[in-house]
C-alpha positions as a Markdown table, in Angstrom:
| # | Residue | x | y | z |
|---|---|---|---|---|
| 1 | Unk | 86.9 | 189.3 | 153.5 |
| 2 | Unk | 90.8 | 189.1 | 153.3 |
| 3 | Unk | 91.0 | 185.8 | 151.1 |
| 4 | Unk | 94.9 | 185.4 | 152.2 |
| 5 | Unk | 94.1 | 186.0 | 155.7 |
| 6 | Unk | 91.0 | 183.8 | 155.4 |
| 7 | Unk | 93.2 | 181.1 | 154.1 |
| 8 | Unk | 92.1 | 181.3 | 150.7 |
| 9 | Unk | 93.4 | 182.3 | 147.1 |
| 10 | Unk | 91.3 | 184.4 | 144.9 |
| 11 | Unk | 92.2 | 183.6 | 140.9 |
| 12 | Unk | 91.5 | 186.8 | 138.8 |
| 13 | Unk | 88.6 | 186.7 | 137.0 |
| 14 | Unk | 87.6 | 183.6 | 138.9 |
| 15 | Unk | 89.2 | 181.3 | 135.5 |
| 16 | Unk | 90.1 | 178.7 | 138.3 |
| 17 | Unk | 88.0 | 177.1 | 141.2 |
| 18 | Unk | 89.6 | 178.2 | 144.8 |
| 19 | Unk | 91.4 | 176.1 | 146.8 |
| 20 | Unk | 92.5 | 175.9 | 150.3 |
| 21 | Unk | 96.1 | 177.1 | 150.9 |
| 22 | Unk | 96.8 | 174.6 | 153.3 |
| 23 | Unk | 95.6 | 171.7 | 151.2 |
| 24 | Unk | 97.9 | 172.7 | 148.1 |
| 25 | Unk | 101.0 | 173.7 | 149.9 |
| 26 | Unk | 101.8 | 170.1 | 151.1 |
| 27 | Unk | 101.4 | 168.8 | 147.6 |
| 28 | Unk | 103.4 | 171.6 | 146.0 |
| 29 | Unk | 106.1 | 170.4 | 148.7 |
| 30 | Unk | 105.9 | 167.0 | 147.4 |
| 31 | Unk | 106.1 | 168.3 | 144.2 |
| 32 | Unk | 109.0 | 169.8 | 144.8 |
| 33 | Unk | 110.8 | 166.9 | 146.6 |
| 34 | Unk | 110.1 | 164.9 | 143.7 |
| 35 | Unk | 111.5 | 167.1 | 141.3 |
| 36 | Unk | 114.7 | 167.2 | 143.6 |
| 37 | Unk | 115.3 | 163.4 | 143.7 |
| 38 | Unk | 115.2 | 163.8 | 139.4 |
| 39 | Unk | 112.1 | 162.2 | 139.1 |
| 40 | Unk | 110.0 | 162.5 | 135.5 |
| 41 | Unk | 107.1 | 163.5 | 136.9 |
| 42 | Unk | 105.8 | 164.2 | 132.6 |
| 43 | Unk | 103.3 | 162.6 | 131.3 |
| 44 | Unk | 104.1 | 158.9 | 130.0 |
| 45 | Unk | 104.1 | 158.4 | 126.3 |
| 46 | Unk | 104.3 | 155.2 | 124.5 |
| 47 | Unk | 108.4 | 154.3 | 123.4 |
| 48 | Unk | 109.5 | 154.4 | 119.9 |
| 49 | Unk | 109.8 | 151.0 | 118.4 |
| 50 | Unk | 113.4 | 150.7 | 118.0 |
| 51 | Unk | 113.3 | 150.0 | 114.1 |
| 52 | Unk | 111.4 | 151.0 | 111.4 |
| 53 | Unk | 109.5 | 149.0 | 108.6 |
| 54 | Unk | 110.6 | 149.9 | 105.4 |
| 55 | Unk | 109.3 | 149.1 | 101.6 |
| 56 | Unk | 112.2 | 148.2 | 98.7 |
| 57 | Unk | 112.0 | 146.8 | 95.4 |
| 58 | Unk | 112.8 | 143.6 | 94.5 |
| 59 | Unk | 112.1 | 143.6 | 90.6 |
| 60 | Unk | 108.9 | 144.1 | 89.9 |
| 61 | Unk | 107.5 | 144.0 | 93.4 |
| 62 | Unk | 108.2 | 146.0 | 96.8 |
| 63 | Unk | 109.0 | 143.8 | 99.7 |
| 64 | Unk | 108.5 | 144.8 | 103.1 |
| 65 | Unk | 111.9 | 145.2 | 105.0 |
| 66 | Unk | 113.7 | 145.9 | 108.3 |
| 67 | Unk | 117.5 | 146.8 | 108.7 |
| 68 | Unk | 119.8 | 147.6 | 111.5 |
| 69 | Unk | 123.6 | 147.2 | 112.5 |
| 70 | Unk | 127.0 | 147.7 | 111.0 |
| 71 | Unk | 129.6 | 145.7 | 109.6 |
| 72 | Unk | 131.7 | 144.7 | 106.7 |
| 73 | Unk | 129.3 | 141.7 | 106.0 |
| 74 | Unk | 125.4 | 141.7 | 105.7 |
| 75 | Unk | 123.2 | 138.9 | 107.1 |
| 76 | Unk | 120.0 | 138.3 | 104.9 |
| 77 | Unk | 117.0 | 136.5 | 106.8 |
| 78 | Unk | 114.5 | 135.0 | 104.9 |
| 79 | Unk | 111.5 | 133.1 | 106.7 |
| 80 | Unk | 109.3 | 129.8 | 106.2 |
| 81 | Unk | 106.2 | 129.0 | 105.0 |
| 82 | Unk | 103.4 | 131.2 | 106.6 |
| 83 | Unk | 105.2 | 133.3 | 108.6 |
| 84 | Unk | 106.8 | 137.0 | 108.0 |
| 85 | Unk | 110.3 | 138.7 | 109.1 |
| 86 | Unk | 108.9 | 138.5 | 112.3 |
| 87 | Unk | 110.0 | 135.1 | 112.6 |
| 88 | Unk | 113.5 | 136.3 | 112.7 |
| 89 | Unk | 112.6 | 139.0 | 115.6 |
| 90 | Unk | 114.1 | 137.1 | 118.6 |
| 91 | Unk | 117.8 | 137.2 | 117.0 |
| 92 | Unk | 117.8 | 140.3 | 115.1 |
| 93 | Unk | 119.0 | 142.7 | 117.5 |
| 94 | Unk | 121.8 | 140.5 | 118.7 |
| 95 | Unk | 123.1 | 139.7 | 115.4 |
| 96 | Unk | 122.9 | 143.3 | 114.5 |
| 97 | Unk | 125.4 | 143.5 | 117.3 |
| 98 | Unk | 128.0 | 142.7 | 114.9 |
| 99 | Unk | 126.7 | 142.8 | 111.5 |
| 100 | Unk | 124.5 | 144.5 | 109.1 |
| 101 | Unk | 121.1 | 142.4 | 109.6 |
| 102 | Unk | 118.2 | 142.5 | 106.5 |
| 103 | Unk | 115.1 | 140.4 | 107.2 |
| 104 | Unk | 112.5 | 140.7 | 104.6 |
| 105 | Unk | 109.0 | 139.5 | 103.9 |
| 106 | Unk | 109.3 | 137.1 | 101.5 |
| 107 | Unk | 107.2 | 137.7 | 98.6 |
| 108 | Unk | 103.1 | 136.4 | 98.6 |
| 109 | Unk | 104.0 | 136.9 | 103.0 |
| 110 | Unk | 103.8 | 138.9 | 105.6 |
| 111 | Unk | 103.3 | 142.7 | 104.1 |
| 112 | Unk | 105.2 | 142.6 | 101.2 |
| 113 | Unk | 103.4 | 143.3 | 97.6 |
| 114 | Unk | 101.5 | 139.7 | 96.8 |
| 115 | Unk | 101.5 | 139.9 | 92.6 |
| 116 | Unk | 98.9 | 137.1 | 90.7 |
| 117 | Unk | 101.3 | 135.6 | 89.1 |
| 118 | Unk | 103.6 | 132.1 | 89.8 |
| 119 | Unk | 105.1 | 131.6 | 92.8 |
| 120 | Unk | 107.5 | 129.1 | 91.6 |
| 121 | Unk | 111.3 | 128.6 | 93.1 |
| 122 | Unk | 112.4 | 130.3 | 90.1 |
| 123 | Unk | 110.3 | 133.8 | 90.7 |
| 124 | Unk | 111.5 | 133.6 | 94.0 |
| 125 | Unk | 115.2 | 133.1 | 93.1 |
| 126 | Unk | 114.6 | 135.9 | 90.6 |
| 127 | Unk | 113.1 | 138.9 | 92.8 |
| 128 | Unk | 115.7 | 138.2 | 95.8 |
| 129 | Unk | 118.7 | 137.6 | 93.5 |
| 130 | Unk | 117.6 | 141.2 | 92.4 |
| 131 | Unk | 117.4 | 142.4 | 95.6 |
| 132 | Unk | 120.8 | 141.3 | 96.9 |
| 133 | Unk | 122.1 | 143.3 | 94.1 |
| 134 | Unk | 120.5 | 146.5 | 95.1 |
| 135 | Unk | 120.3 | 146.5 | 98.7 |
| 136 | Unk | 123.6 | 144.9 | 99.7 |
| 137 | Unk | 127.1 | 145.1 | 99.4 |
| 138 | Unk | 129.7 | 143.2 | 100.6 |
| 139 | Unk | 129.9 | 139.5 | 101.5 |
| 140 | Unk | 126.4 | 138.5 | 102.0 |
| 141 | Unk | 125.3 | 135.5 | 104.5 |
| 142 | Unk | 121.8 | 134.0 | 103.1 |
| 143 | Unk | 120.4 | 132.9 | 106.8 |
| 144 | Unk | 116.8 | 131.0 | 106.1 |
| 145 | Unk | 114.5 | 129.3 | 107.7 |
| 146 | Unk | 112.5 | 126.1 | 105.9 |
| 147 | Unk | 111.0 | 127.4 | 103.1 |
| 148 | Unk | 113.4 | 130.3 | 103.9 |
| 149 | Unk | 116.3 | 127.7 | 104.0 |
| 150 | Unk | 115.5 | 126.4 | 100.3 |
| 151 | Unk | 115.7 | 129.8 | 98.6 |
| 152 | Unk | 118.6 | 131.1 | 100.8 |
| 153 | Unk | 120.7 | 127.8 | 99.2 |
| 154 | Unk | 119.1 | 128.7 | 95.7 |
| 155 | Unk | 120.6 | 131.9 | 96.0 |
| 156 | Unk | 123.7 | 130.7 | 97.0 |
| 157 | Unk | 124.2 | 128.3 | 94.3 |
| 158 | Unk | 123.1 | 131.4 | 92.1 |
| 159 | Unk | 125.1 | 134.3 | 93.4 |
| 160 | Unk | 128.7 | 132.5 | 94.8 |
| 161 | Unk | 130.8 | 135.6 | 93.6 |
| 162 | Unk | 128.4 | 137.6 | 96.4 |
| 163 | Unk | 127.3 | 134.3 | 99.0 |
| 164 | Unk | 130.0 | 134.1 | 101.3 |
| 165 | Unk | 128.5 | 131.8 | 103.4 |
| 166 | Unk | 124.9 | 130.0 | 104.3 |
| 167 | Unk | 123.2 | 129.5 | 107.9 |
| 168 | Unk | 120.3 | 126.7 | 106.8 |
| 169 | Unk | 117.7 | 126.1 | 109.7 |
| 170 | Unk | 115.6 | 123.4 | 108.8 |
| 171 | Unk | 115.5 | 124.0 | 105.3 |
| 172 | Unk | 113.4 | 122.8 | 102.8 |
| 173 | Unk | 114.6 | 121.9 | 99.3 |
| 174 | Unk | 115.6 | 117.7 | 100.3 |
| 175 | Unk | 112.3 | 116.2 | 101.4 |
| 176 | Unk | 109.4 | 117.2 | 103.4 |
| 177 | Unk | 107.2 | 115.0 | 106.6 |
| 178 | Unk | 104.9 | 113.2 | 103.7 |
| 179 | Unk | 101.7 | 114.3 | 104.6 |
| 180 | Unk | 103.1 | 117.9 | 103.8 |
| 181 | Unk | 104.7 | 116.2 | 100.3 |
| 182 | Unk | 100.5 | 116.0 | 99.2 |
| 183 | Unk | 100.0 | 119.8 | 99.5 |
| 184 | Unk | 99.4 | 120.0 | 95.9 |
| 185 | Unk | 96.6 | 117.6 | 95.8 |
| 186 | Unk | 94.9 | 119.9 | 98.3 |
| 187 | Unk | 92.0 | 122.0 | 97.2 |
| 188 | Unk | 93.4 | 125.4 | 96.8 |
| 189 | Unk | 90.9 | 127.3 | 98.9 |
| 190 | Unk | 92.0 | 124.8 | 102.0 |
| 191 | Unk | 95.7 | 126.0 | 101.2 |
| 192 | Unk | 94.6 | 129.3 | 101.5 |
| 193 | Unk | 93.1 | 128.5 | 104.6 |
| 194 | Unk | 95.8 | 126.7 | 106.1 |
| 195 | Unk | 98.6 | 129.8 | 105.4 |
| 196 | Unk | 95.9 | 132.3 | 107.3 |
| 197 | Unk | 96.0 | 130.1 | 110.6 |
| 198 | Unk | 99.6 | 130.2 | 110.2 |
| 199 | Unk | 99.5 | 133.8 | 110.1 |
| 200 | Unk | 96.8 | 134.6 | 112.8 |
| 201 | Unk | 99.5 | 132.0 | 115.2 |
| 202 | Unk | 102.5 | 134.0 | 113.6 |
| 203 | Unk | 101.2 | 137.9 | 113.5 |
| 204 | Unk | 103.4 | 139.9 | 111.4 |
| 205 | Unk | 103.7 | 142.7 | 114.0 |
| 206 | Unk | 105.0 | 144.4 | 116.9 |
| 207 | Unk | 103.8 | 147.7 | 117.3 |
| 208 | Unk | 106.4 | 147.9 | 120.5 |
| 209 | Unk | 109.8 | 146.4 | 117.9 |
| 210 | Unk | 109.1 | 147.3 | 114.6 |
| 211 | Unk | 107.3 | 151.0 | 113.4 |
| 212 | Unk | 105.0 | 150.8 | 110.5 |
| 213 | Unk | 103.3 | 153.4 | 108.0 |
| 214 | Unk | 100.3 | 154.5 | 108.2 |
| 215 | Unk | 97.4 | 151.9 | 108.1 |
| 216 | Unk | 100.3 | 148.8 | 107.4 |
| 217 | Unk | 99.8 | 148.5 | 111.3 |
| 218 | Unk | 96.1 | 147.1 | 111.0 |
| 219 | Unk | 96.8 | 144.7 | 108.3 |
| 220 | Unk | 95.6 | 141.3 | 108.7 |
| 221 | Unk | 96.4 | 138.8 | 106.5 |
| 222 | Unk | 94.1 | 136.2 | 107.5 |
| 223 | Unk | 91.2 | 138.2 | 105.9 |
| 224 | Unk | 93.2 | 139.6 | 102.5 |
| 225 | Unk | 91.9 | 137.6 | 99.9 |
| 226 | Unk | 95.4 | 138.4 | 98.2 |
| 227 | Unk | 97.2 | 136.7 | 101.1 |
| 228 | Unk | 94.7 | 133.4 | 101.0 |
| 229 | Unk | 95.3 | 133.5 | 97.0 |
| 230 | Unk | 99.0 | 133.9 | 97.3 |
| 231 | Unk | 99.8 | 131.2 | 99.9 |
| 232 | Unk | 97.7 | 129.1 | 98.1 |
| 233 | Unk | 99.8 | 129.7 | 95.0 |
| 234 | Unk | 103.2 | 128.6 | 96.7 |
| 235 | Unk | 101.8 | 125.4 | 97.6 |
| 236 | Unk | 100.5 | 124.7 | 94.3 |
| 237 | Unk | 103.8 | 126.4 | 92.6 |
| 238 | Unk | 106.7 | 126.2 | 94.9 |
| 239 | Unk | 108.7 | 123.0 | 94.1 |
| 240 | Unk | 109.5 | 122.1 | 98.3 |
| 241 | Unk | 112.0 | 119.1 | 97.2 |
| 242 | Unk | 113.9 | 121.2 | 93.8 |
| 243 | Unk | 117.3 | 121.1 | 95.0 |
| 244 | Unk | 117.6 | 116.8 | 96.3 |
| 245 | Unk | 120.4 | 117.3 | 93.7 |
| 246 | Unk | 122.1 | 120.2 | 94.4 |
| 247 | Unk | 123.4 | 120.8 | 97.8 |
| 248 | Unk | 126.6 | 119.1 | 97.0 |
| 249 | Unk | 126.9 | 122.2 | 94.2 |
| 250 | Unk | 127.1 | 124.5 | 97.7 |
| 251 | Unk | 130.8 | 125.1 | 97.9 |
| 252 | Unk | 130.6 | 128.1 | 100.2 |
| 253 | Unk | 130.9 | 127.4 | 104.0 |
| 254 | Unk | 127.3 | 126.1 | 105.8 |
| 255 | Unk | 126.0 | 125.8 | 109.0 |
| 256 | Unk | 123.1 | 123.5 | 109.2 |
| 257 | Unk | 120.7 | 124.0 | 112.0 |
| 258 | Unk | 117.8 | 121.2 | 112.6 |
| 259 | Unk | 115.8 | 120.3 | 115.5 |
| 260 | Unk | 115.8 | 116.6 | 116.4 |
| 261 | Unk | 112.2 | 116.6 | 117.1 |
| 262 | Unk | 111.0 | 118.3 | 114.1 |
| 263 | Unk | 107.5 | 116.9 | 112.9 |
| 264 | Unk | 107.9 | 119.5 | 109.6 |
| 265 | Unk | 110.8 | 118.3 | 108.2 |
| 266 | Unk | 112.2 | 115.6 | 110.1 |
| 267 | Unk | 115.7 | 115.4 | 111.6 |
| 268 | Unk | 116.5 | 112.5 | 109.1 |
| 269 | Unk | 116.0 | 114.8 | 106.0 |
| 270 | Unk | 118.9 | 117.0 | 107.9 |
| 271 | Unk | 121.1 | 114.2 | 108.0 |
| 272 | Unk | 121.0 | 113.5 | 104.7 |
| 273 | Unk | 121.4 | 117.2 | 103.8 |
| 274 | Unk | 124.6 | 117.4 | 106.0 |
| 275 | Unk | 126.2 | 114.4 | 104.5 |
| 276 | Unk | 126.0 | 116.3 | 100.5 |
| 277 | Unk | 127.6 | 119.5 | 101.7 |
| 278 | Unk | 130.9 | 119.6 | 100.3 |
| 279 | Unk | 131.6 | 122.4 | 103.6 |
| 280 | Unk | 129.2 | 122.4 | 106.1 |
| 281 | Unk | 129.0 | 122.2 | 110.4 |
| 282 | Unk | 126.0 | 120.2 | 111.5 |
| 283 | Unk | 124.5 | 121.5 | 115.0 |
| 284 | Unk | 121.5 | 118.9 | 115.7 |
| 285 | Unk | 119.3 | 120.4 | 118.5 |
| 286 | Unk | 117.9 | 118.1 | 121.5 |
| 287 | Unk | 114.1 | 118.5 | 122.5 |
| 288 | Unk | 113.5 | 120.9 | 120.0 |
| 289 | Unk | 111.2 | 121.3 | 117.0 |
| 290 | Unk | 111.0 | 123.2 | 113.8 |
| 291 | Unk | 111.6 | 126.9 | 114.9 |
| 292 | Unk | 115.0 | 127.2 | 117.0 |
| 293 | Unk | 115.6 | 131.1 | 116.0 |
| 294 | Unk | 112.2 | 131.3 | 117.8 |
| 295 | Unk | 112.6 | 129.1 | 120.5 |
| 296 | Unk | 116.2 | 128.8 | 121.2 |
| 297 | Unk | 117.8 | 132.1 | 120.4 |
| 298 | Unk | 120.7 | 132.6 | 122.2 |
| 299 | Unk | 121.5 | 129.1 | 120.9 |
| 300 | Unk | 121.1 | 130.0 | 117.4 |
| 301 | Unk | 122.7 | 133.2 | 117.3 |
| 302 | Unk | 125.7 | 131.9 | 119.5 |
| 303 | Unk | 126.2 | 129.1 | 116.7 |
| 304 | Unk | 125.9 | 132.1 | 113.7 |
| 305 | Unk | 128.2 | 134.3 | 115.5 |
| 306 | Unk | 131.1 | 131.3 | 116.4 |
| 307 | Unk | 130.6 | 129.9 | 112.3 |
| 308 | Unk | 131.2 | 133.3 | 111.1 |
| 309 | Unk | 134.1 | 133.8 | 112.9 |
| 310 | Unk | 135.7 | 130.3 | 112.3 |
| 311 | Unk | 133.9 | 129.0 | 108.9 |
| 312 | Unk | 134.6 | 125.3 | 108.4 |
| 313 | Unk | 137.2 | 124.4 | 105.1 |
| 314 | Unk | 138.5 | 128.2 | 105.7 |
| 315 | Unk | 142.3 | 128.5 | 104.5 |
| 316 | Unk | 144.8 | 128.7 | 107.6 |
């Protein structure tokens, strides 16, 4: 039998099953066609996350970092309570539009190293006072978030030769809602317990934004002991109200952020904030609550963007 006049195709050695001519010739024309119009007709792969995780020392301990952008100034993001650089994942990529952005995990959070030792304001002022001076150059603009907010002012009042300027959201430092103020009567395993529902609600990843080594994709810090132990620790070590006295010591140029339906720290604490900065903007937020990077980007980045280009008390 002829296969080709038959209608069929004979592979050698018969490595391939036979098929009918006239059932793979339309397909191969569609193929074809396809192909033609530019089509990718490859196989799909998952993208590339567009940034990548990366680990840097912060005196004694490794923090876990991400940076992106350009620019002759260098935003530093620091996070609350609980929660990780993620936190700061809604505005990165548009403030990286203009600036060098570094958000970190702050030290006992997210992936970053999580030492046995005191978790105190001080330790905290130490290890990211050390990191501004290896990682950055440049003016640097502390940018944090409650928790976050208290350290990035700490560092300001530390660092002014290298602090040009401060974006507070919320921060904590003045006064706290008063049933947080009795933290440090709580038992320490119900700390513990509290920081890992924060971090099951707040993940610290995004496979699809932010690329991680090998294995630091599966972490889960509600079941690391060192996690429960370390959260635990700021509570009983971080001082929330330390610096009552001291934002009228920032001289640099803030912008204070604050939700007027806060129930974390409540929109009165801001007020009383705002009215010790020597240099400050105040942007109270309507119908909004503790986390307005989170849930009011464009807002918040819009309001970093127009206070870095016109800082309040600047010289004509």
């Amino acid at each position: 039998m002829d296969p080709v006049r038959e209608g069929w195709y004979s592979f050698p050695h018969d490595t391939l099953r036979r098929a009918p001519v006239r059932r793979v010739v339309p397909w191969l024309l569609v193929l074809g066609v396809l192909l033609w119009l530019g089509w990718d007709v490859r196989p799909r792969t998952a993208a590339a996350p567009p940034h990548q995780a990366e680990w840097l020392r912060a005196g004694d301990i490794r923090l876990r970092v991400v940076r992106a952008g350009q620019g002759d100034t260098t935003l530093l993001l620091l996070h609350g309570y609980g929660e990780s650089l993620m936190g700061y994942r809604a505005v990165f990529d548009a403030l990286a539009r203009h600036y060098r952005v570094i958000a970190v995990d702050l030290p006992g959070f997210g992936l970053s190293d999580k030492p046995d030792e005191s978790y105190d304001l001080a330790s905290y002022q130490r290890r990211l006072g050390d990191f501004l001076e290896r990682w950055t150059r440049g003016p640097v603009v502390v940018v944090g978030h409650s928790m976050g907010g208290e350290v990035a002012a700490a560092l300001a009042l530390d660092h002014p030769e290298r602090v040009s300027a401060a974006v507070l959201i919320a921060p904590a430092g003045f006064a706290l809602q008063p049933l947080l103020e009795d933290a440090k009567d709580v038992r320490s395993d119900a700390r513990g317990w509290v920081a890992s529902v924060l971090s099951a609600a707040l993940p610290p990843q995004d496979p699809a934004w932010l690329g991680e080594s090998a294995g630091a994709g599966n972490y889960t810090p509600a079941t690391d002991p060192a996690y429960r132990a370390a959260a635990a620790r700021v509570l009983a070590d971080f001082d929330f109200v330390a610096l009552r006295d001291s934002f009228a010591e920032i001289h640099q140029p803030v912008l204070l952020i604050w939700g007027r339906q806060d129930p974390t720290i409540p929109f009165v604490v801001g007020e009383s904030i705002a009215a010790r900065l020597p240099c400050r903007e105040f942007l109270p937020l309507d119908n909004v609550l503790h986390r307005p990077q989170e849930t009011h980007p464009d807002t918040v980045v819009a309001a970093i963007e127009a206070f870095l280009r016109h800082p309040p008390c600047a010289a004509p």
